[in-house]
N, C-alpha and C positions, 0 to 999 in steps of 0.2 A: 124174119128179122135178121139183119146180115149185118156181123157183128166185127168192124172195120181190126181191130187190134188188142190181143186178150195177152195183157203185159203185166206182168206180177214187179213190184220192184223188186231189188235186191236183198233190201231187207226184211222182205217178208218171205222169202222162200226157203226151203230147209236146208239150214247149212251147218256141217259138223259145229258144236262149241258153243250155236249161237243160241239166241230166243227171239223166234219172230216175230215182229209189233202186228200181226193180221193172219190170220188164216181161213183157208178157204176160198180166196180172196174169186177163183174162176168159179167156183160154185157158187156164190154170190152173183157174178156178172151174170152168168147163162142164167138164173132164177130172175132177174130184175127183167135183160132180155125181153123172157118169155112173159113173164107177168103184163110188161109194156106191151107185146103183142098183143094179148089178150083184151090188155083195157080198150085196146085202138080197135076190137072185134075182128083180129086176125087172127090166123091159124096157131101158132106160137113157134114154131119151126124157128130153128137159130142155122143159119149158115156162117161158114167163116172157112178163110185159109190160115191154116195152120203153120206155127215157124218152122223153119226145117228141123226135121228132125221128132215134132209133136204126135205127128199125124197118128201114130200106136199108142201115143200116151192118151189120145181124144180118144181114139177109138177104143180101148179097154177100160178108161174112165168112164165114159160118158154113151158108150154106142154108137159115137159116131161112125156115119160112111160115107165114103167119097160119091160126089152127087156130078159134077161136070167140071173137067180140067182142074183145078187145084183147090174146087172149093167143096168143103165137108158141110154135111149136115148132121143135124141134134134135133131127135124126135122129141116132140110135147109130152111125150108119154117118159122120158128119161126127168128133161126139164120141169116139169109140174111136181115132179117130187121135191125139186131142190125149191120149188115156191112153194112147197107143204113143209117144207125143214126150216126156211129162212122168211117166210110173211103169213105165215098162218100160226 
């Protein structure tokens, strides 16, 4: 599942002084993702390119790794947990 744009707004991301209306918000998407994969009887694998700069933050979040030219991937086995956190 190749995941076009993983865009948090502004006001939901952590910012000194604030309270953010959402959280989790990328752990949500990649769970939903994967789930979608699943229901459609595919593998659940989530690929995406990363903004600049993310690319350490996917990969110490989530495992991801660099799979061909700029695009990362997210093992079922990272992702299935976050749909055992957020749909089960």
């Amino acid at each position: 599942m190749y995941i076009d744009s993983v865009e948090i707004a502004s006001h939901s991301r952590q910012m000194p002084n604030t309270q953010r209306h959402f959280v989790n918000l990328a752990d949500i998407m990649f769970a939903f993702a994967t789930k979608y994969s699943f229901d459609r009887e595919q593998d659940g694998y989530i690929s995406l390119i990363p903004k600049t700069g993310l690319s350490s933050h996917y990969q110490k979040k989530y495992n991801a790794y660099p799979t061909a030219g700029l695009l990362w991937g997210i093992t079922p086995i990272v992702t299935g947990k976050l749909i055992g956190l957020y749909y089960i």
